[in-house]
N, C-alpha and C positions, 0 to 999 in steps of 0.2 A: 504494500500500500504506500502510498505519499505519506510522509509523514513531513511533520513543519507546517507554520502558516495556522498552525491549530485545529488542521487535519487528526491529529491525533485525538485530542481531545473532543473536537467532535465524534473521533469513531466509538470512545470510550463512554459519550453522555445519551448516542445512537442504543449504543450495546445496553446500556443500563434502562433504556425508554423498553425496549424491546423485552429483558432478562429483570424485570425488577430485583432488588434484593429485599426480599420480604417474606413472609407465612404462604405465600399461597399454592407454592409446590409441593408434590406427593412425599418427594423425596427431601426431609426435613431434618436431618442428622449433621452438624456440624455449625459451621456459622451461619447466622440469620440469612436465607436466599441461596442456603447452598445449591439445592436442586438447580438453581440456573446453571452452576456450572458444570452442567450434566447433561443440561441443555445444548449450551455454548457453541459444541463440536457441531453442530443441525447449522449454526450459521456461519462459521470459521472453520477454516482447514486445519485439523490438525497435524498436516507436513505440507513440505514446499518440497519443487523441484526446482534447481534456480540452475541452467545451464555455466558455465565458464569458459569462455575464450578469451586467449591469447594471457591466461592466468589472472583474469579479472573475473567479476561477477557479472552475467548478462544482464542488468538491469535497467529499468528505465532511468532517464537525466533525473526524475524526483523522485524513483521508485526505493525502496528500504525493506528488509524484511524486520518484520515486528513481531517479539513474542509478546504473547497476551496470555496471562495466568488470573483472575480477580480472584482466584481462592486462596483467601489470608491462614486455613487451617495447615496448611503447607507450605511455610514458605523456603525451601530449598528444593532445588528441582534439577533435573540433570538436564541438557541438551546435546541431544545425538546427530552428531555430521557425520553423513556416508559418502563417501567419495567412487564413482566409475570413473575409469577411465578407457576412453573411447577410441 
């Protein structure tokens, strides 16, 4: 996604209009709203393919990759990069 410009923060006040954090999901075990993030993956990918040439990243001029976690019940998390080569 673009991030900057406050792109970001609209994608995160988007997500929240969308995902409330509140009582009204099924799934109610951890922090208040957690079922949203249970939700979450239905509207965000949860992996990227992001080509490389010339040993840069193919992205767009404003494009970024963003990780997006809102579950406070965990806050350490691993990130797994795979690499082919072609």
């Amino acid at each position: 996604m673009e991030l900057g410009a406050g792109s970001d923060e609209d994608a995160l006040d988007a997500l929240d209009r969308l995902l409330p954090r509140d009582d009204r999901w099924q799934h109610r075990h951890g922090s208040a709203g957690h079922g949203a993030d249970h939700v979450l993956p239905v509207l965000t990918a949860p992996s990227v393919t992001v080509p490389v040439i010339g040993g840069e990243l193919a992205l767009g001029t404003w494009q970024s990759i963003a990780l997006l976690d809102p579950n406070p019940d965990n806050p350490d998390r691993t990130v797994l990069l795979s690499f082919l080569a072609g």
